[in-house]
C-alpha positions as CSV (number, residue, x, y, z in Angstrom):
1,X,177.9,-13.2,54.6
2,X,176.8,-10.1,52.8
3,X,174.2,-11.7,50.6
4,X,173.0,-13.0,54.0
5,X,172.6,-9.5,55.8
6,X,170.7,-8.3,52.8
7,X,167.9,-11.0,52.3
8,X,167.4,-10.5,56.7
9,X,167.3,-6.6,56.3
10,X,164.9,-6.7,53.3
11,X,163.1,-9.8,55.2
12,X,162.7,-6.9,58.3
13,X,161.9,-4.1,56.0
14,X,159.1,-6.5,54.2
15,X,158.3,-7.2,58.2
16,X,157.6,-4.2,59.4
17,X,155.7,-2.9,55.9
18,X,153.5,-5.4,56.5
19,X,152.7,-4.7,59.8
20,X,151.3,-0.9,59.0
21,X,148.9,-0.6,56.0
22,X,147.5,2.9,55.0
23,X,143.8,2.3,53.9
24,X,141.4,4.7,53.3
25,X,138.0,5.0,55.2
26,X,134.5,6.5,53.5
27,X,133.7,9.8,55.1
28,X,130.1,9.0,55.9
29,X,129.3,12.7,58.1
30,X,131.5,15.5,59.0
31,X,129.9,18.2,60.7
32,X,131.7,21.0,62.6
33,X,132.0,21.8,65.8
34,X,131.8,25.8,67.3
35,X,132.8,27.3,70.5
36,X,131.7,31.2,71.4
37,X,134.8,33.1,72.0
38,X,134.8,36.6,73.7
39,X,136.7,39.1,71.5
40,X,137.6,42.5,73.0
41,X,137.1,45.6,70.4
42,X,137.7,49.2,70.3
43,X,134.6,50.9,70.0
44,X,135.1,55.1,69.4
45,X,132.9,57.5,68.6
46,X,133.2,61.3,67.4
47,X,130.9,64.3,68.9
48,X,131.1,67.7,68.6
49,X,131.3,69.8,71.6
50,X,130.9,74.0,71.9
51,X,133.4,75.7,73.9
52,X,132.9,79.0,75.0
53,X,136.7,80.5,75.0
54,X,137.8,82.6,78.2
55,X,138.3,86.4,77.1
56,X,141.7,87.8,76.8
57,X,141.2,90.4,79.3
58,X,143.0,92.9,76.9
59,X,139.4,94.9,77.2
60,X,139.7,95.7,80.2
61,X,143.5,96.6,81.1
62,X,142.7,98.7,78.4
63,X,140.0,100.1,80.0
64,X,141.6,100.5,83.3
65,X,144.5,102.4,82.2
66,X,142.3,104.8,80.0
67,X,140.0,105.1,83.5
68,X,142.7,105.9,85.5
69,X,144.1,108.4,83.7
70,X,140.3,110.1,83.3
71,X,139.8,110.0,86.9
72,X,143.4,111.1,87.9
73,X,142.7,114.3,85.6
74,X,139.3,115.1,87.2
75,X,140.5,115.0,90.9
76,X,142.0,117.2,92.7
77,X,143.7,117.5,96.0
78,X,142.8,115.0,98.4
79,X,139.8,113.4,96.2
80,X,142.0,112.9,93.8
81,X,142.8,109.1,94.6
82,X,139.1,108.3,95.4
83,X,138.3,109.5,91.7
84,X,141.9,107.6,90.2
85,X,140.9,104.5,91.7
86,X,136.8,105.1,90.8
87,X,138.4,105.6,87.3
88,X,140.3,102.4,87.2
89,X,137.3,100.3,88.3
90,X,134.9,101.9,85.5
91,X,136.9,101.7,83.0
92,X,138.0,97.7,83.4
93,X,133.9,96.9,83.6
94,X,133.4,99.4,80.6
95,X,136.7,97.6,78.6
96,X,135.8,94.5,79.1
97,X,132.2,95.0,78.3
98,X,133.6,96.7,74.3
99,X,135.7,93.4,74.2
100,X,132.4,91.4,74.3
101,X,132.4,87.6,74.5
102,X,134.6,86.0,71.8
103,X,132.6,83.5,69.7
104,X,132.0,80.0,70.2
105,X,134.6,77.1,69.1
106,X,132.8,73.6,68.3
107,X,135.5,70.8,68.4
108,X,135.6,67.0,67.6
109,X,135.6,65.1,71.3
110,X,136.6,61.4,70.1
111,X,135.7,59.3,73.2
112,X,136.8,55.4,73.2
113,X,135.9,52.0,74.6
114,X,136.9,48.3,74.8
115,X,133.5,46.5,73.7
116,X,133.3,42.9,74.5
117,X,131.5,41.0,71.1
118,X,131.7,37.1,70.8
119,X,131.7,34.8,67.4
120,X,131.1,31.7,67.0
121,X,134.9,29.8,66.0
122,X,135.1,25.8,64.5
123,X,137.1,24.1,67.2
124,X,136.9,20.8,65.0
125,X,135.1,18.3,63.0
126,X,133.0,15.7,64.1
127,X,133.5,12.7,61.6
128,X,131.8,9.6,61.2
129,X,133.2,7.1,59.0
130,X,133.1,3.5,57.5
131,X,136.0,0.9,57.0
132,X,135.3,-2.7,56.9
133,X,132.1,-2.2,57.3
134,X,131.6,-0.3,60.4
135,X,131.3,3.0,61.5
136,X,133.5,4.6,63.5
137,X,133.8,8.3,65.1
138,X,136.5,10.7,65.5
139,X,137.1,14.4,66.1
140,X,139.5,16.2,63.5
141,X,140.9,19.6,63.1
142,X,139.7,20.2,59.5
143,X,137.5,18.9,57.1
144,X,138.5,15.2,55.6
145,X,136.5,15.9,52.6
146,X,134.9,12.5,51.1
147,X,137.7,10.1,52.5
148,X,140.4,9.7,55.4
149,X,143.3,8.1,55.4
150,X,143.6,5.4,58.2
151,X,147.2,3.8,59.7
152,X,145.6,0.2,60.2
153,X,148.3,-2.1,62.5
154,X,146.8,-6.0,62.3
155,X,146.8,-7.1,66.2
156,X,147.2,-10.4,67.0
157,X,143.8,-12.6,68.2
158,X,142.9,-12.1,71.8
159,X,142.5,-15.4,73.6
160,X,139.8,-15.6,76.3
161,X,141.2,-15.6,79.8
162,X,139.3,-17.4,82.3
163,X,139.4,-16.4,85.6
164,X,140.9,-18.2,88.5
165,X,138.8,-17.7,91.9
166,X,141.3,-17.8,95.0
167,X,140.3,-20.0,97.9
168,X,137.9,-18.5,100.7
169,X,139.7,-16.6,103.4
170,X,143.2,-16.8,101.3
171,X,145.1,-13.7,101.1
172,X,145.2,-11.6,98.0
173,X,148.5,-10.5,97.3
174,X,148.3,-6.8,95.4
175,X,151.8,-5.2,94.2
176,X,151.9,-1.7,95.8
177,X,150.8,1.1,93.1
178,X,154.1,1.9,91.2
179,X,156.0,-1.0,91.7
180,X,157.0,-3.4,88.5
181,X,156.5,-6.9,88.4
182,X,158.9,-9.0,89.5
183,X,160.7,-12.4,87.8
């Protein structure tokens, strides 16, 4: 019983190694194929900008109070705030003129952008080959090199159908789409 299982499993196993042979096919062209693809890059770029810093405005507080307190000493009685107040206005304009504009600053602006650029990308390989004789074609997602390796399964031989005209007039029956066939 045992000696019989083993010759029908290795009979099966011989079976279905038969049925599938790996042969190799002679890699007659291969020649890629590209596709443009959009690629989004960051473009920057550094420039340097002058920036003319606001003054402090210590010059002319300074002047004001030092103004104030000239005019308040050179009036008197009721001119006294006319010349005070005359005092405080000259001396901020002449403060703020000794103060003088403070110099320049030059900085690095960066500014950035997204930059659309597009390569060119191998999508595949178009190979043309030869077994048996022929050539056939097929698209691959790398280069085969010199040979491919084919999975050849041996179908049995077609036998030509002839077809069978129905009567004129006679209703064709047609299965509704979907449905299985029926025994």
């Amino acid at each position: 019983m045992k000696l019989s299982q083993s010759i029908l499993t290795t009979t099966a196993l011989l079976f279905l190694s038969l049925g599938h042979a790996q042969e190799i096919g002679r890699v007659v062209s291969s020649t890629p194929m590209f596709q443009q693809v959009a690629v989004p890059r960051q473009v920057c770029s550094t420039q340097q900008v002058v920036q003319q810093p606001q003054k402090s405005g210590a010059g002319a507080i300074m002047g004001m109070i030092a103004g104030g307190a000239v005019g308040n000493a050179m009036g008197k009685g009721s001119g006294n705030a006319a010349t005070t107040a005359l005092g405080i206005f000259g001396g901020a304009m002449l403060g703020d003129k000794v103060e003088g504009n403070p110099t320049p600053e030059v900085r690095n602006v960066q500014t950035c952008s997204t930059q659309t650029f597009y390569e060119n990308r191998t999508t595949g390989y178009n190979v043309v080959y030869e077994f048996n004789g022929k050539q056939y074609t097929v698209i691959m997602p790398s280069d085969p090199g010199p040979t491919v390796r084919l999975q050849v399964t041996p179908m049995p031989p077609v036998s030509p159908v002839t077809p069978v005209a129905a009567p004129m007039g006679a209703p064709i029956a047609v299965p509704p789409p979907g449905s299985a066939p029926q025994s």
